[in-house]
C-alpha positions in Angstrom: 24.8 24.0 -47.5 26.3 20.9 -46.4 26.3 21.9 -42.3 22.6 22.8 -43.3 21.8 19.6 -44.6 23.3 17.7 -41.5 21.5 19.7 -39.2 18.3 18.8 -41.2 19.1 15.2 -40.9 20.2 15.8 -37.4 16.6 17.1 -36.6 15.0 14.5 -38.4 16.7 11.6 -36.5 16.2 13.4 -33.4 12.2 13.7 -34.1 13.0 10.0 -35.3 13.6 8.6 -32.4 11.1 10.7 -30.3 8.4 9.7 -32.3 9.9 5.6 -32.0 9.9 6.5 -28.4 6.2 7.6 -28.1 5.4 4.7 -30.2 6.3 2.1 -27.9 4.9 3.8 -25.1 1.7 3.6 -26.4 2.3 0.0 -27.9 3.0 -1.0 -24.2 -0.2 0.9 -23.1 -2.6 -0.8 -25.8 -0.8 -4.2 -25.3 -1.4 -3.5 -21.3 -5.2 -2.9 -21.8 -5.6 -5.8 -24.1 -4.2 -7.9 -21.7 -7.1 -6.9 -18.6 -9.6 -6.6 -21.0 -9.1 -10.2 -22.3 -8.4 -12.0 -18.8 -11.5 -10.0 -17.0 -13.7 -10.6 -20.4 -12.5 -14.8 -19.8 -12.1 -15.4 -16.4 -15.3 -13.1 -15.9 -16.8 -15.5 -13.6 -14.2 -15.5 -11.0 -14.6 -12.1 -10.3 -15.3 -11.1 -6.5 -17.3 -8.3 -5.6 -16.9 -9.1 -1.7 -14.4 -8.4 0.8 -15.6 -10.6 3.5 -13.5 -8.4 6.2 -16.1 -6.2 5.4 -18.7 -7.9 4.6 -21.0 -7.0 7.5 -20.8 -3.1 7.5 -21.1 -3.6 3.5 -24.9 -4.8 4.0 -25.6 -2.8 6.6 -25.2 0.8 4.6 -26.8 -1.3 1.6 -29.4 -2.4 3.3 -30.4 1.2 4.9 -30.0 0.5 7.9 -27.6 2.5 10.5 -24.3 2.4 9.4 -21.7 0.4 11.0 -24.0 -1.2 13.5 -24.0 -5.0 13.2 -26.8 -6.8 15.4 -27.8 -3.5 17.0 -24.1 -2.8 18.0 -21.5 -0.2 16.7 -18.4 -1.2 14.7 -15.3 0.5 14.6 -13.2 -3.1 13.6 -12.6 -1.4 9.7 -12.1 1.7 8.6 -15.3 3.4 6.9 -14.4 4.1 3.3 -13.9 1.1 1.7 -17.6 -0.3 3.5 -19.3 3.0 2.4 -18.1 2.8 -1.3 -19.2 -0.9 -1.8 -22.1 -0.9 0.6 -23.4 2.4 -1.8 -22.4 0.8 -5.3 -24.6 -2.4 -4.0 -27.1 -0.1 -3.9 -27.0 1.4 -6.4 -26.6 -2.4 -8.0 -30.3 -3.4 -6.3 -31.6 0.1 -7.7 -30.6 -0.3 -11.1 -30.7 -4.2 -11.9 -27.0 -3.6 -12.4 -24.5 -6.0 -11.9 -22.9 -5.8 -8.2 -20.1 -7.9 -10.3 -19.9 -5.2 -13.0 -20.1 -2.5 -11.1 -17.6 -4.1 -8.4 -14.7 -4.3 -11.7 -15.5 -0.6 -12.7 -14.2 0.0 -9.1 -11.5 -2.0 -8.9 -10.5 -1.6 -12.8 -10.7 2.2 -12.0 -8.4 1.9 -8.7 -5.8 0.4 -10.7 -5.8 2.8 -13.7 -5.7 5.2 -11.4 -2.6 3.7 -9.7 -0.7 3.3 -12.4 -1.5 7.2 -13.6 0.1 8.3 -10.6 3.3 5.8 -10.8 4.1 7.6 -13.9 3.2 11.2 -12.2 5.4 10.3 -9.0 8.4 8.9 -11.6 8.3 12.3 -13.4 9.4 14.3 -9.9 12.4 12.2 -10.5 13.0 12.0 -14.6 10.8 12.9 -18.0 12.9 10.2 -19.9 10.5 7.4 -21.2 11.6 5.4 -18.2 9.0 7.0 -16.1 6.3 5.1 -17.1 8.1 2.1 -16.3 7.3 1.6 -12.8 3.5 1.7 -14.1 4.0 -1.2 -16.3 6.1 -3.2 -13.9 2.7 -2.6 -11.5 0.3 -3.5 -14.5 2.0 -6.1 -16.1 2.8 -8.2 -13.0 0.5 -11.3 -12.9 -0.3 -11.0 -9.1 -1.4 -7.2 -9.8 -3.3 -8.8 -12.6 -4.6 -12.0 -10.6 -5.6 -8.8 -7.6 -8.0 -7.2 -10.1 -10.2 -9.7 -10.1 -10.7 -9.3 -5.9 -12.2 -6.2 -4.0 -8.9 -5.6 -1.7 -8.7 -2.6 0.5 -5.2 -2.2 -1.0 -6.5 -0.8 -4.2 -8.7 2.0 -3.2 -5.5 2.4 -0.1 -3.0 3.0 -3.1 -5.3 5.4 -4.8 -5.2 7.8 -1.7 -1.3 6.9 -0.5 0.2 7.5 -4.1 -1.5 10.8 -3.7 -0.5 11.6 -0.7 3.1 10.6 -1.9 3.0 12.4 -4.8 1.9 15.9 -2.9 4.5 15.3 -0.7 7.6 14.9 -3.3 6.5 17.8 -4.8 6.4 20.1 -1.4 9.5 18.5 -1.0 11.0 20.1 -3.6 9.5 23.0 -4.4 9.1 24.0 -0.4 5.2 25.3 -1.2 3.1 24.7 1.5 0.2 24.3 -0.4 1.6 20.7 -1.4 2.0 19.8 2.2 -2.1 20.3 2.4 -3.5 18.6 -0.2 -0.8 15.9 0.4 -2.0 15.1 4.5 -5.7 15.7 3.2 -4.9 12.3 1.2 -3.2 10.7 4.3 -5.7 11.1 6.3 -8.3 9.5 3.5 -5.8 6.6 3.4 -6.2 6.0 6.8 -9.4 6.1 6.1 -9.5 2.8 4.2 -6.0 1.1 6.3 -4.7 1.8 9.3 -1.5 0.3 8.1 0.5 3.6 8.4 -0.9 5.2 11.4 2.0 4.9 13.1 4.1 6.3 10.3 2.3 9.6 11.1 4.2 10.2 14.3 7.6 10.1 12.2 5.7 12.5 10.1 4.9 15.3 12.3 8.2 14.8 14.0 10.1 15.3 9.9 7.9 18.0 9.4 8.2 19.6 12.5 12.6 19.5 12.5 12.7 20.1 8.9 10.5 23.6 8.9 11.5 24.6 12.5 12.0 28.1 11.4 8.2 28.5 9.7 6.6 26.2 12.3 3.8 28.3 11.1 3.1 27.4 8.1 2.5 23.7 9.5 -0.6 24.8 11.3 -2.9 24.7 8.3 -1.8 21.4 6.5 -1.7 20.1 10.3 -5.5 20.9 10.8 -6.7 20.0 7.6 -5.2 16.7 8.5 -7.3 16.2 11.4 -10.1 17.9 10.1 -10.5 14.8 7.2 -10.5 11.9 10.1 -12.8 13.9 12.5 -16.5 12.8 11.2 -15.5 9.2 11.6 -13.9 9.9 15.1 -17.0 12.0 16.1 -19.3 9.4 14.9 -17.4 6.8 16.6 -17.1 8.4 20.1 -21.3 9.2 19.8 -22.0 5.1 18.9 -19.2 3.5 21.2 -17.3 6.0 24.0 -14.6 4.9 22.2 -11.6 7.7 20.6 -11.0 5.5 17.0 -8.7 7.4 14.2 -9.2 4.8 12.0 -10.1 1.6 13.0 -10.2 -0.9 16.3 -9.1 -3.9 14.6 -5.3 -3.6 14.5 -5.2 -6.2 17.8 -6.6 -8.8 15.5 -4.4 -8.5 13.0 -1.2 -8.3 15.7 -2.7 -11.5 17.3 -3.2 -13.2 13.7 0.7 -12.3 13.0 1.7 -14.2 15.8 -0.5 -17.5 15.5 0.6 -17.6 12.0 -0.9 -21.3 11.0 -3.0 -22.5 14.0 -5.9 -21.4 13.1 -5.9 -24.1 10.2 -7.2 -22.4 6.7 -3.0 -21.9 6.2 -1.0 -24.4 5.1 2.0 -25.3 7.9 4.7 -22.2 8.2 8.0 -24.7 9.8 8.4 -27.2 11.7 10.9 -25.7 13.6 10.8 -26.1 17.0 11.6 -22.3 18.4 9.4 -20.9 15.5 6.3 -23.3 17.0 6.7 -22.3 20.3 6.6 -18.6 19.6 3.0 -19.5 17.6 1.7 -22.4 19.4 2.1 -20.8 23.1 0.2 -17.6 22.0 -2.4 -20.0 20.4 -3.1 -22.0 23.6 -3.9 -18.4 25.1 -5.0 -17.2 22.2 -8.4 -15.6 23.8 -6.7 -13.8 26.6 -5.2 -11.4 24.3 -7.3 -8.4 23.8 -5.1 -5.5 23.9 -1.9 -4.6 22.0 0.0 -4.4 25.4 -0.7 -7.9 26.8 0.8 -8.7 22.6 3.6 -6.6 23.6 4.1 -8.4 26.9 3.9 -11.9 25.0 6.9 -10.7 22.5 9.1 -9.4 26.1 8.1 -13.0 27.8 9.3 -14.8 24.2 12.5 -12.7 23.8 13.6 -13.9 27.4 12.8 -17.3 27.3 13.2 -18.4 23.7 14.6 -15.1 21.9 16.5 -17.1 19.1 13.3 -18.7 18.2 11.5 -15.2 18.5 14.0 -13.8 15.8 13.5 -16.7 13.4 9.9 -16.1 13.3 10.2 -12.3 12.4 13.2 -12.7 9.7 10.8 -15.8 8.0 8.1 -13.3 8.6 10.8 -10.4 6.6 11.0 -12.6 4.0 7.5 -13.9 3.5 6.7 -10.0 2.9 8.0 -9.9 -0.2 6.4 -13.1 -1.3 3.3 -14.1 1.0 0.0 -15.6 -0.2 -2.3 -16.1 2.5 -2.7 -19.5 2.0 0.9 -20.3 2.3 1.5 -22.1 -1.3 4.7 -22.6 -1.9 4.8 -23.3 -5.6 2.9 -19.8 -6.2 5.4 -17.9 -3.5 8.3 -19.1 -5.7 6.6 -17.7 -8.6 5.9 -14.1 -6.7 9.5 -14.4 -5.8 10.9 -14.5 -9.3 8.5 -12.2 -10.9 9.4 -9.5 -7.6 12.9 -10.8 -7.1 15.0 -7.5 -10.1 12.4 -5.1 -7.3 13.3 -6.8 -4.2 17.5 -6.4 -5.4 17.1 -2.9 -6.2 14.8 -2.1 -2.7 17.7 -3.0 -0.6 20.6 -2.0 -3.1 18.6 1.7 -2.5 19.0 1.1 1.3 22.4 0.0 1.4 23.5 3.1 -0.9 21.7 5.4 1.1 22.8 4.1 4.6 26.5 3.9 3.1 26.6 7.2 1.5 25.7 9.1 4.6 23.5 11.3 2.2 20.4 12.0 4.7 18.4 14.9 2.8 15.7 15.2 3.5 14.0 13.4 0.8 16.1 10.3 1.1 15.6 10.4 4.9 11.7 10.5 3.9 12.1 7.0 1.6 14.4 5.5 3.8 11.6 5.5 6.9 9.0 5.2 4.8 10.6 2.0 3.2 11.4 0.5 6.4 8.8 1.1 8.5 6.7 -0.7 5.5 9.0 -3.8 5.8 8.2 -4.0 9.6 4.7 -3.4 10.0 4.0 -5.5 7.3 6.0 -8.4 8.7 3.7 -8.0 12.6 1.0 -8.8 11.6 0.2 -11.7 8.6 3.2 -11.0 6.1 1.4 -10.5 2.9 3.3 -9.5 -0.4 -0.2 -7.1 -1.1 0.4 -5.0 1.9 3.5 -3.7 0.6 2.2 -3.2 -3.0 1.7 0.9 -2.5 5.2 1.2 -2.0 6.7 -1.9 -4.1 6.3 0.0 -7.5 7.9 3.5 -6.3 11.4 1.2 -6.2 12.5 1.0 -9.3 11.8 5.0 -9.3 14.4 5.5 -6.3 16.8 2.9 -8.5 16.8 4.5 -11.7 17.4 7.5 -10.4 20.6 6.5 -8.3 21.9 4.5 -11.1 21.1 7.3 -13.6 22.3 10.2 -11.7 24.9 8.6 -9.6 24.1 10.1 -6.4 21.1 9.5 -3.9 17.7 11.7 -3.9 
């Protein structure tokens, strides 16, 4: 009677503490929506519904005219998604008397639920304690994620489509069913759709998927062609308008040339003072012009490197830094904020490398993370270092973390 009884109150602490558990969960979750729904209902009128990057191609699908032709000439500068989705909703907005600022929030509001949604989705692959909705919160609750929802940025609609991707992939990582492997380079190819930022990330990606499924080479034929399928309408219609093969955009020279004059261009406040960082910017900037294709960049970085290579490698470990913490105005006062609010994230992203690099464990899912994490880190600090460019990957850290600290052992 007595073993029955502490069984009973066994059960009963045990539902206890489940029920405590799902409790604060959901006490986070309506403190979380209490907090957007008061700043965006306040601060209403700071609210952008423009992207002026792509402000152009936005008003020329609005407007009905042909899209993507600015002055009677074809643009391939940005990628097409994020211009067709505003350019329709301010449509829609001049069809309906609706707010282009309402509508504009729905989007971006939308974006970010969905982000966080697939945080917690990515964090179960990993563990179904309550920590996996963790991540989502970090994302949520940070005020730069919060200060973000009030602008338009590619990044959001970008994380949508990359967390998906990411997600798809985990799980055909781990379950080996090619069917993942589809639907998860369907969503890469979207995201490139909206940035170009990993592009180049998709070379290490055929080459992973290629070594690690060498013996079914096979089944990478469908999920290969799907992949190319997505991005061929905007190639096609890009090669009709301008001769020109585009996979996602034509602007990344702009961006490579924008990394390098850092603060000439006067709208940032001064980077250093230093004299081998200056040269590296102010010698591009006299030529500044000249540069109109990613090899005469790359011959500028080979002419630095032998004449003033110290200075060269300041500039890209400030750049490194600034990554983590960048605004684009260059305010220091707000970057120290960004930098204690990131800084538990930022110990745990290289903590993860480190124990990764020193445990020689290379599966094939920590092989995955570990290029994936880095080649973020570096492409992010060529061109303008920006903490937002490295927001779709930021919040996936303290998954990779808890997992090694939980379970002892890397992914």
């Amino acid at each position: 009677m007595e073993n029955n009884f502490s069984s009973s109150r066994e059960l009963e602490h045990i539902s206890s503490n489940r029920y405590l558990k799902i409790f604060e969960i959901k006490y986070l979750l309506i403190f979380t929506v209490v907090v957007y729904v008061v700043t965006h209902a306040y601060f209403y009128s700071f609210s952008e519904w423009l992207n002026t990057d792509y402000e152009k191609q936005i008003y020329s699908i609005a407007n009905g005219g042909k899209w993507f032709f600015l002055d009677g000439f074809f643009t391939s500068r940005v990628p097409p998604l994020l211009p067709i989705l505003f350019g329709l909703t301010l449509k829609l907005s001049t069809v309906s008397g609706i707010s282009i600022l309402l509508l504009s929030k729905l989007i971006i509001l939308s974006c970010i639920a969905i982000n966080a949604y697939l945080l917690v989705k990515i964090s179960t692959e990993f563990t179904t304690d309550r920590f996996r909705f963790f991540p989502a919160f970090f994302y949520l609750l940070n005020p730069i994620i919060v200060y973000y929802s009030f602008k338009p940025l590619s990044e959001h609609l970008f994380m949508v489509f990359f967390l998906l991707f990411l997600w798809k992939f985990i799980q055909f990582l781990k379950r080996e069913d090619f069917k993942y492997l589809t639907f998860s380079l369907f969503y890469f190819s979207l995201s490139l759709l909206v940035r170009p930022t990993y592009l180049y990330f998709f070379g290490f990606l055929v080459l992973f998927l290629i070594y690690t499924n060498r013996h079914r080479l096979q089944q990478l034929v469908f999920p290969f062609f799907i992949c190319v399928l997505t991005l061929l309408p905007w190639s096609t219609y890009s090669y009709l308008n301008s001769d020109q093969l585009v996979i996602s955009s034509t602007g990344s020279i702009q961006s490579l040339k924008d990394g390098i004059a850092y603060d000439n261009k006067g709208y940032r406040n001064t980077l250093t003072d230093d004299p081998g960082i200056r040269k590296v910017m102010d010698d591009f900037w006299n030529e500044y012009e000249t540069y109109t294709t990613t090899g005469q960049v790359f011959d500028y970085y080979v002419l630095q490197l032998k004449t003033n290579a110290f200075g060269l490698l300041k500039f890209q470990l400030l750049k490194l830094g600034r990554v983590f913490v960048g605004t684009d105005t260059i305010n220091k006062k707000f970057e120290l904020l960004m930098l204690l609010i990131n800084l538990p994230i930022i110990l745990v992203f290289f903590y993860w490398i480190y124990k990764v690099l020193s445990s020689l464990s290379f599966s094939n899912m920590n092989t995955f993370f570990l290029v994936l994490l880095i080649y973020t880190l570096l492409i992010s600090s060529v061109v303008v270092p920006l903490f937002r460019y490295i927001i779709p990957i930021f919040y996936l850290v303290p998954i990779l973390g808890y997992y090694q600290f939980s379970s002892r052992k890397v992914l």
